[in-house]
N, C-alpha and C positions, 0 to 999 in steps of 0.2 A: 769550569768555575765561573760562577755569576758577580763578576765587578761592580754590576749596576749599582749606582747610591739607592741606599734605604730613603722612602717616604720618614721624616722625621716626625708626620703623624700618626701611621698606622705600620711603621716599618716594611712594610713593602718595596721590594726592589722597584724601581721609579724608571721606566723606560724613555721618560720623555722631560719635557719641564713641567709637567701635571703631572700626579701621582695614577696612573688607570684605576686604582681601587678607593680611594677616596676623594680625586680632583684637589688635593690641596699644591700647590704651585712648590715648587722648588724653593727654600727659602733660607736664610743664612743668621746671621746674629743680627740683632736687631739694633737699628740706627733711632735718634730721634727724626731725622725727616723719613725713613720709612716708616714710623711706625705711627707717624701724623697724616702722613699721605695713603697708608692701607686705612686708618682709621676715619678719616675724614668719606674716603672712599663707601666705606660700609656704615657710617654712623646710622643710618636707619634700616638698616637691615636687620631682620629678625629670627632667617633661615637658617644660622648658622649653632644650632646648641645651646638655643637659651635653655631651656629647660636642664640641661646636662651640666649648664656653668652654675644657675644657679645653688641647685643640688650640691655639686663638685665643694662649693662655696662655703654651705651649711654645713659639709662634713669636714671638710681640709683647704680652710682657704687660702692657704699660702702651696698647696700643693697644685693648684689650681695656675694662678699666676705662675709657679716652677714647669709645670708640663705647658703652659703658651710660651713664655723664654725660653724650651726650649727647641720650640718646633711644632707640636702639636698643638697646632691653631685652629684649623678645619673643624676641630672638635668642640671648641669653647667661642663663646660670643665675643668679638673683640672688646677690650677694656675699654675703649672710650664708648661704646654703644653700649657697653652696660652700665656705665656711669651716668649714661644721659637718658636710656630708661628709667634709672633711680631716679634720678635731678626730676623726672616729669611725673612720679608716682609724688614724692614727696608735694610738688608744686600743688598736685589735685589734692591730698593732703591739708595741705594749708587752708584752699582752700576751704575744703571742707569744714573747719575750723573756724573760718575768718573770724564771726562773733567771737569768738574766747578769746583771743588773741587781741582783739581793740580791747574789751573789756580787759583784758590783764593790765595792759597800758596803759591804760588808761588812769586806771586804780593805782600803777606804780607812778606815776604822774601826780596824781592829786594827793597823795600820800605825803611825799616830801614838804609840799606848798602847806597842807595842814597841820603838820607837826613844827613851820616855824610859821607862824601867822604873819607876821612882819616882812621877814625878809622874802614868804613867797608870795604874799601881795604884790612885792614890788617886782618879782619876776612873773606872776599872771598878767600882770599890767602889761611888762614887756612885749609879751606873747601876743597880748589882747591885739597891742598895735602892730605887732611884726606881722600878724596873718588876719588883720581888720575883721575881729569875730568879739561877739562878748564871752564866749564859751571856744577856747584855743585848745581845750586837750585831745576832744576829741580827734582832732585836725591832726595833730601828732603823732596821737596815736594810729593814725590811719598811716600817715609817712613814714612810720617804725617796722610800721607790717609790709609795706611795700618794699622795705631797706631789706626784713627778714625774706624775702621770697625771693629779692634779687641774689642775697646770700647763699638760700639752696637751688638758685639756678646755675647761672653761669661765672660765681664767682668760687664755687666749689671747684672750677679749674685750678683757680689760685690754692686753695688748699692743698689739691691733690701733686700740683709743682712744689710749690714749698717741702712737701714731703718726700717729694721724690728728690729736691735739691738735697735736703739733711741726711735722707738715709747713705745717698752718694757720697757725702760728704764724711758721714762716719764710717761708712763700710767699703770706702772703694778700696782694692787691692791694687799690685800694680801688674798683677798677671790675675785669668783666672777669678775674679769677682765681677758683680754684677755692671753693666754702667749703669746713667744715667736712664735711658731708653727701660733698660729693664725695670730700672726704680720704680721708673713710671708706672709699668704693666701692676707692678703690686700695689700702688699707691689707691690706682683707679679702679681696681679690683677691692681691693679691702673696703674703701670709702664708698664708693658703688654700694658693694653688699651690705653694710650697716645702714648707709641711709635708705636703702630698699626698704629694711627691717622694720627700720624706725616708721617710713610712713606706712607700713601699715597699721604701728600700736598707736599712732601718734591722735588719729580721731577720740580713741578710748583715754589712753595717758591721758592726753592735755586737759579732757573735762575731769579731770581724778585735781591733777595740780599742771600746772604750765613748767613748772619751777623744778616738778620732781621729771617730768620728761625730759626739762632741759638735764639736767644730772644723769638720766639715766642715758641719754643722747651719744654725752663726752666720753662717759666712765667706757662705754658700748665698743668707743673707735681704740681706745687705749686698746683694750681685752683683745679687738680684734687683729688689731697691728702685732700686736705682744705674739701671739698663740701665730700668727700668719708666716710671723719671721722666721719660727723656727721648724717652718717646713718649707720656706723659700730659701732663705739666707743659708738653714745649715749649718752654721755655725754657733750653736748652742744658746746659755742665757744671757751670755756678754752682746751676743749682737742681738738678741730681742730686746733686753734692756736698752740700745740705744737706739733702735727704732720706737721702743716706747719715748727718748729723750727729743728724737727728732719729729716725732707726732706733736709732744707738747711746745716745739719752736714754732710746730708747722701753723697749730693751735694760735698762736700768739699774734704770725703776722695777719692770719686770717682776721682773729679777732680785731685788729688794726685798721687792716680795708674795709672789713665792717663798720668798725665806728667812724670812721673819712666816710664812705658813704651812706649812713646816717643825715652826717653832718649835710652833708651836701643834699642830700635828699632834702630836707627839714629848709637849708637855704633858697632851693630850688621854690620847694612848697612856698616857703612865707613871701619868695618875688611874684607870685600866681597870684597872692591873694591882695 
């Protein structure tokens, strides 16, 4: 009779602490410092199933995150390396973009000041002298877009915690349910693959309307969380409804750091000038 432990990603009896049929490492339930420290480890690696995660993603993306928690890793691209492929599709993205994006700003800028003549005189004025310009919007509008890209780069960590804090927070058990650590794997998985999705419509959407991308953006991560849950969590429409509740927290502190750094962006700019 063969004792050997099964390989948890090919099930193969595992003779050693490498699996001999797939090389995946002997591995046990997932911590948040392992799963920073294997992550950090491989963040730019790309040998490991991308092509299979992203697919995996398109078809069942919460089954996707369920078979990395539960072992079968070797198969799928770690979640932080596929969230920071995203973070860099989107960034070229933007780029690609940049003109629409000042021009939006721009527009949403001079809009306000036009429709009260008076009182946005007296804040163009303001502006005039905070960033010594006679013409301040454009300047703004450039420090808005640099706020937005710092958004889908490394502040998209902050989203993907928050989310992973709320879902723990709604759905932990006290035996037998996900942690934290796990949270995370869905969190970075799910957000990962929508904003993958997103920059690639995003060159096409944003010249269509900037305003219907951003809507089509939000609605995108709901749907994907919602449909995710319940082939991660398992536990039917009660726990995707509050992963859908805990998306829209996650949503809120984000938008929060966003507008702080704005702010400070915009401070930062007018002490330059």
């Amino acid at each position: 009779m063969n004792d050997a432990p099964l390989c948890r990603n090919c099930n193969t009896p595992r003779l050693g602490p490498h699996c001999q049929n797939c090389g995946q490492k002997a591995v046990g339930r997932l911590t948040l410092k392992g799963f920073f420290q294997n992550g950090l480890a491989r963040a730019f690696s790309m040998d490991r199933g991308y092509l299979r995660t992203f697919v995996g993603l398109m078809k069942r993306p919460g089954h996707v995150a369920r078979e990395y928690v539960d072992g079968r890793r070797a198969s799928y691209t770690n979640p932080l390396t596929y969230w920071l492929i995203a973070a860099t599709f989107q960034l070229i993205a933007l780029w690609m973009i940049n003109d629409i994006y000042l021009e939006a700003f721009q527009e949403s800028i001079r809009l306000p000041m036009e429709q009260q003549p008076d009182g946005g005189e007296k804040v163009l004025e303001q502006y005039k002298t905070a960033f010594g310009t006679d013409d301040p919007v454009p300047v703004m509008a450039g420090i808005l877009v640099k706020a937005i890209r710092a958004a889908y780069s490394y502040l998209g960590v902050i989203f993907a915690l928050s989310l992973a804090f709320f879902l723990n927070l709604f759905l932990r058990k006290k035996s037998g349910g996900e942690n934290l650590a796990e949270q995370l794997v869905f969190a970075l998985y799910m957000i990962g693959h929508w904003a993958l999705l997103t920059a690639f419509i995003l060159p096409f959407s944003a010249r269509i309307s900037t305003t219907a991308h951003g809507v089509i953006g939000i609605v995108g991560y709901f749907v994907i969380v919602f449909v995710g849950s319940l082939q991660f969590h398992q536990r039917g429409y009660k726990a995707a409804f509050a992963s859908a509740l805990s998306m829209l927290l996650a949503f809120l502190i984000y938008f929060v750091v966003m507008l702080i750094v704005m702010v400070g962006f915009m401070i930062a700019g007018s002490e330059l000038f």
